[in-house]
N, C-alpha and C positions, 0 to 999 in steps of 0.2 A: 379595238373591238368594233370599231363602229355600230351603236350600238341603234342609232338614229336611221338606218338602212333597213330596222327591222320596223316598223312603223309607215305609214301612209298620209297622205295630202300634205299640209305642207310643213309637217315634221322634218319629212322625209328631204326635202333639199334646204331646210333651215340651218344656218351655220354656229350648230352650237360648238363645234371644236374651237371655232373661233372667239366664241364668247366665253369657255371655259378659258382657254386658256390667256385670254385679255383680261380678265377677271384677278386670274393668279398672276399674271407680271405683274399688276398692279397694286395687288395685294400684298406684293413679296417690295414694291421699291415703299410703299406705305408705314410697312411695318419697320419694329426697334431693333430687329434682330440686326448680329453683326454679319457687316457683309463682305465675303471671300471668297476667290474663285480656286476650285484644287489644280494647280496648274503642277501636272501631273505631265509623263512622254506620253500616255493612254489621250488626256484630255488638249497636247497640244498637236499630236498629230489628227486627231477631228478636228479642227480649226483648220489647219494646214488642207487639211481633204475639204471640208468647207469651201476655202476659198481657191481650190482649184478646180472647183466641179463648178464655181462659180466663172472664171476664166475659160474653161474650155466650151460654155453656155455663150460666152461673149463671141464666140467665133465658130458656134454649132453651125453646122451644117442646113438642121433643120430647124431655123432658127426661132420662128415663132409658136413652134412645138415646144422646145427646148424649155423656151422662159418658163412654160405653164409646167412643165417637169418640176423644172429649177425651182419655181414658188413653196412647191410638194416638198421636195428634198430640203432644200433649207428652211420651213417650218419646222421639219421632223429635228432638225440641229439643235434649232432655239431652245422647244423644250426638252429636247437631251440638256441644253446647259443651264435652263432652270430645274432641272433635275439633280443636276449636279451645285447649284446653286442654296436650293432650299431645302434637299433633306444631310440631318446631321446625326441623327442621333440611331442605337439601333431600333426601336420602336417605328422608327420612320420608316427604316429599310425595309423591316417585317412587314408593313403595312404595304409598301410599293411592290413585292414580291405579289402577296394575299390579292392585291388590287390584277396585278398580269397573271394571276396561275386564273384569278374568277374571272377575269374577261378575256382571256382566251379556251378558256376551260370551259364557260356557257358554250361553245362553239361544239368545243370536246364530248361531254355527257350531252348536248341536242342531238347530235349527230351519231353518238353509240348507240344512244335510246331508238332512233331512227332506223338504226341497221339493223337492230333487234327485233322492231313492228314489222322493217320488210324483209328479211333475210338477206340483206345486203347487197339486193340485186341492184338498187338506185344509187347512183353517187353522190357523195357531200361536198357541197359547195359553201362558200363564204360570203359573205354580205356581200353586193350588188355595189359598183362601184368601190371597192377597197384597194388596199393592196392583198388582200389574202381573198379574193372573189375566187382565182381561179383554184383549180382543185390540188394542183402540184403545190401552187403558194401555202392554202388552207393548212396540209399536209405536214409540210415542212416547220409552220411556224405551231402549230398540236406538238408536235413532236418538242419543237424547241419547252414548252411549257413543261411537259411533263417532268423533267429531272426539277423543276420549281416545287409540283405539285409533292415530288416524294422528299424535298427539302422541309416541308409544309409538314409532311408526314412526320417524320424523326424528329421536327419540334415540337410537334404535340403532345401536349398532358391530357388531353382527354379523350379515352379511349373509343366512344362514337366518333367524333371528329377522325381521328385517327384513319377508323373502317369507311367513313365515308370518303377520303382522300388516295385511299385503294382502291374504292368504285367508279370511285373519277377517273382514277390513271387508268382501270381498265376499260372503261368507256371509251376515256380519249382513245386509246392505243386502237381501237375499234372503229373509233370515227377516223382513223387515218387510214387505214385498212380499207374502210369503204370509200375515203374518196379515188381507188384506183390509178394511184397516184406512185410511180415506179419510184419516185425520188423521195417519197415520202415514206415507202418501205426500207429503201436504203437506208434512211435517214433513222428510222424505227431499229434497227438489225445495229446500226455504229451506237443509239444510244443505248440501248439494251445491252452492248458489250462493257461501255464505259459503265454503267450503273453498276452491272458486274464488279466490273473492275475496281471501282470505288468503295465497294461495298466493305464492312467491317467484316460479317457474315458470307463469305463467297459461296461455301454446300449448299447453305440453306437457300440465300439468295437466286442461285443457279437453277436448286429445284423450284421456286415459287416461278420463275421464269419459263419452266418449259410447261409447268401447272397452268399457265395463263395465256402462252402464245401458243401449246398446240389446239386446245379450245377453238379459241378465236379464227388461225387459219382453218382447219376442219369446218367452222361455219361457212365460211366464205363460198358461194356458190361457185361453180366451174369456172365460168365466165371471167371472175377474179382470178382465177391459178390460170388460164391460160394466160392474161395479159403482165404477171409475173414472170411467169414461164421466157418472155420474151428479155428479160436481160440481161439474159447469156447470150442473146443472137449477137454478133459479131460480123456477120458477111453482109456484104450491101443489097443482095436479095431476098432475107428474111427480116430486116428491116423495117419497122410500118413506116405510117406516114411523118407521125409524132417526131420518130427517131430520127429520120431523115432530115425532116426541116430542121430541127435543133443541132445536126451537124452542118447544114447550109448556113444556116445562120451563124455559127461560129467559125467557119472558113470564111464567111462574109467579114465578120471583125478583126478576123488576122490579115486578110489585103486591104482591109480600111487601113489598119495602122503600120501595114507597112510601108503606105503613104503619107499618113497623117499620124506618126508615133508620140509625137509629144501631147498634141490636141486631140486628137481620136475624132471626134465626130460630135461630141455633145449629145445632150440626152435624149432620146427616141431616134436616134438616127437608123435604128434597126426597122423603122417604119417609114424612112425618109424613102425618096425617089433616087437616093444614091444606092439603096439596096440593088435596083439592076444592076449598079456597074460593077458592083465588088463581089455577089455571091457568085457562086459557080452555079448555078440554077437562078437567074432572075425571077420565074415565076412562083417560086416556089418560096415565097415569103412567110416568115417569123420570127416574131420576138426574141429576145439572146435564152428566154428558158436556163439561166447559168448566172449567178451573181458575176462571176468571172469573168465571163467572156463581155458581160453587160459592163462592166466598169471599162474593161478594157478597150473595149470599139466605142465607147461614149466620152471616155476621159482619158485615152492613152498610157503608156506605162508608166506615166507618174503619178496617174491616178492608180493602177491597179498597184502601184508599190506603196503608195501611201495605204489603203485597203486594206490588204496582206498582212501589212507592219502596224496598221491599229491591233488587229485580229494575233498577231502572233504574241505582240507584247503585252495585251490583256492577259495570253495565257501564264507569258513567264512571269505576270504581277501575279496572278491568285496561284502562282505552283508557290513560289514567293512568299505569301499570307500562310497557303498550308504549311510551308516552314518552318517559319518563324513561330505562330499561333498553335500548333499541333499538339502541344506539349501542357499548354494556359487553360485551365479549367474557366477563367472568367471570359473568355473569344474562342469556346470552343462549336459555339452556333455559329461565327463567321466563318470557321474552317468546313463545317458541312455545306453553307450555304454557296462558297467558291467551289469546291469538288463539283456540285450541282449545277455551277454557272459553268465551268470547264465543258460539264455534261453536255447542255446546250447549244455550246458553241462548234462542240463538233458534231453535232447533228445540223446547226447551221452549216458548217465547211461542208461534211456529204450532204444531205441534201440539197443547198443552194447552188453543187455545181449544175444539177438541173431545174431552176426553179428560179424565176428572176426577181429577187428579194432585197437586192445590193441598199436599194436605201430604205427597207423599212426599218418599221421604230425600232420594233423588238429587239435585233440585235444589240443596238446603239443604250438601249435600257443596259443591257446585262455589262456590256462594258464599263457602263457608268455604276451599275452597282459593284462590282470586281475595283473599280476607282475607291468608292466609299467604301468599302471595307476594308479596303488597305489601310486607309487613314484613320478609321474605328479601332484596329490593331495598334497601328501605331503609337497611337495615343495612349492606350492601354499599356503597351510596353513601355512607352517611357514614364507613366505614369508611378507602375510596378519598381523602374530603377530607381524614382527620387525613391520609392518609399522605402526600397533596399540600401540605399544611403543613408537614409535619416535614420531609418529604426536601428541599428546599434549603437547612437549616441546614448538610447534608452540607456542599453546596460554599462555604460560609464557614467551616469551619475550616482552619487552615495548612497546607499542601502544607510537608514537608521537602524537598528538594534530593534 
């Protein structure tokens, strides 16, 4: 959320991330709880991604860029693993969900509320120094939120709460809208189908859907539908600027690593001075805009296969959970809650292939929660067999008269 970016003097560059989160290591080696780590394929392939984003920093390119990356990126690890460290139970999950749908959901309902005051003429931007600053990132990670926000919804007992967690999704869905953001409509259009698709209710669901997106599009001033309009362009002449750099840039990543496949270039190298040699446009510089193409020119193909294989095998753990759990009235909140995370993630996959996101938190959250819920299941299921074993001793002992 960075929520210290909203604030002024010297709030604003005080390192409270670092004190929160020094606070809670130390909290957590303090305390009597038992201590295990879920060494899971999910949670050994991040380690293995860890320590090779760590290696391909040792021989980056751009190398005293790189470190200050490097520091960013593996922060965001640590507390993915004291995330994965301190919560156990489901009350924790629920809470770490509530905690990412309201801080990135502040973003979501400011920014509806904003499109509303102006007719959406101004765009929405994200905290000033973040990873979600720019409008594509902003975008991308609203949208990841929302299938949280309607997991949020379908657990609630109380029916304001309930109405209020529909104003938010439709707020958010409105704040992505107006950040102008091509990758974040995409990303809006794959979640909306999945939500569909997931749905118990598909008629109903379908109609509440075009009840809520044609509204919203019809608000949008022109401005927005032309710059929509532009996604179907396909020729190198109707092309803007945007679209051009973000394919120079990713032709620039495919002859970095056709030289440097295993290493790739380490992190920011898409801002190094090797950008002349490799793009086909030297002047025409930017950022990889593409989790993909950014793992790949910064960490090589063993970074973007480690990536990939985090991301694919989160999904075949929670299709896994829905499973097994589908059937269990006591785990049937962790089967909404994965459908939800599945949600997510492909709204991550479409819109992060334009939107340079590859190590923010967010994702690396949802995987870890898709982790802890398997093991919530788990538990429950074996729990369920002793008690299927044991309870027909009941009826072999003697009945008295």
């Amino acid at each position: 959320m960075n929520p210290h970016r909203l604030t002024y003097g010297f709030a604003y560059l005080f390192p409270w991330v670092a004190i929160t989160a020094g606070v809670t290591i130390a909290c957590w080696v303090a305390s009597g709880e038992r201590k295990w780590f879920p060494w899971t394929r999910e949670t050994i392939l991040e380690i293995v991604f860890t320590v090779w984003f760590t290696v391909t920093t040792i021989f980056a390119l751009n190398a005293q860029v790189a470190w200050d990356y490097w520091d960013r990126a593996f922060k965001v690890q640590i507390m993915i693993l004291m995330t994965l460290l301190i919560i156990r139970t489901r009350f924790q999950i629920n809470a770490l969900v509530w905690t990412i749908a309201g801080s990135m959901g502040f973003f979501g309902l400011k920014g509806g509320l904003w499109s509303l005051l102006t007719g959406g003429i101004n765009r929405v931007y994200g905290p000033p120094k973040s990873f979600i600053e720019d409008n594509n990132a902003l975008a991308v990670a609203l949208v990841m939120v929302l299938p949280l926000m309607r997991y949020l919804q379908l657990r609630a007992d109380n029916k304001f709460l309930r109405l209020g967690l529909i104003a938010a999704q439709v707020l958010t869905a409105l704040a992505v809208l107006t950040t102008y953001s091509r990758a974040g409509f995409i990303a809006l259009c794959v979640v909306g189908s999945y939500l569909w698709w997931k749905s118990r209710h598909k008629v109903a669901f379908a109609l509440a859907l075009v009840l809520v997106a044609a509204p919203l599009i019809r608000f949008m001033p022109e401005t927005w539908k032309e710059r929509m309009s532009t996604i179907q362009n396909t020729d190198d002449e109707s092309l803007d600027a945007s679209a051009r750099g973000r394919l120079n840039a990713w032709a620039f990543a495919i002859n970095l690593v056709e030289e440097r496949p295993i290493l790739g270039g380490g992190f920011r190298v898409f801002i190094s001075p090797e950008f002349a040699k490799y793009a086909p446009d030297p002047k025409d510089r930017h950022d990889a805009h593409s989790i993909y193409f950014e793992v790949l020119g910064e960490h090589g193909f063993p970074g973007l296969f480690l990536f990939l294989a985090l991301g694919v095998s989160t999904w075949f753990t929670a299709q896994g959970v829905i499973r097994r759990a589908k059937d269990l009235p006591q785990v049937e909140w962790a089967v909404d809650l994965v459908r939800m995370l599945q949600v997510s993630l492909a709204g991550f996959a479409a819109g992060g292939a334009f939107a340079g996101l590859a190590f923010f938190d967010l994702p690396y959250h949802l995987v870890a929660i898709v982790v802890l819920c398997k093991i919530l299941v788990d538990q429950e299921i074996r729990a369920m067999r002793e008690h299927e074993v044991a309870a027909p001793l009941t009826y072999l002992r003697p009945v008295s008269a």
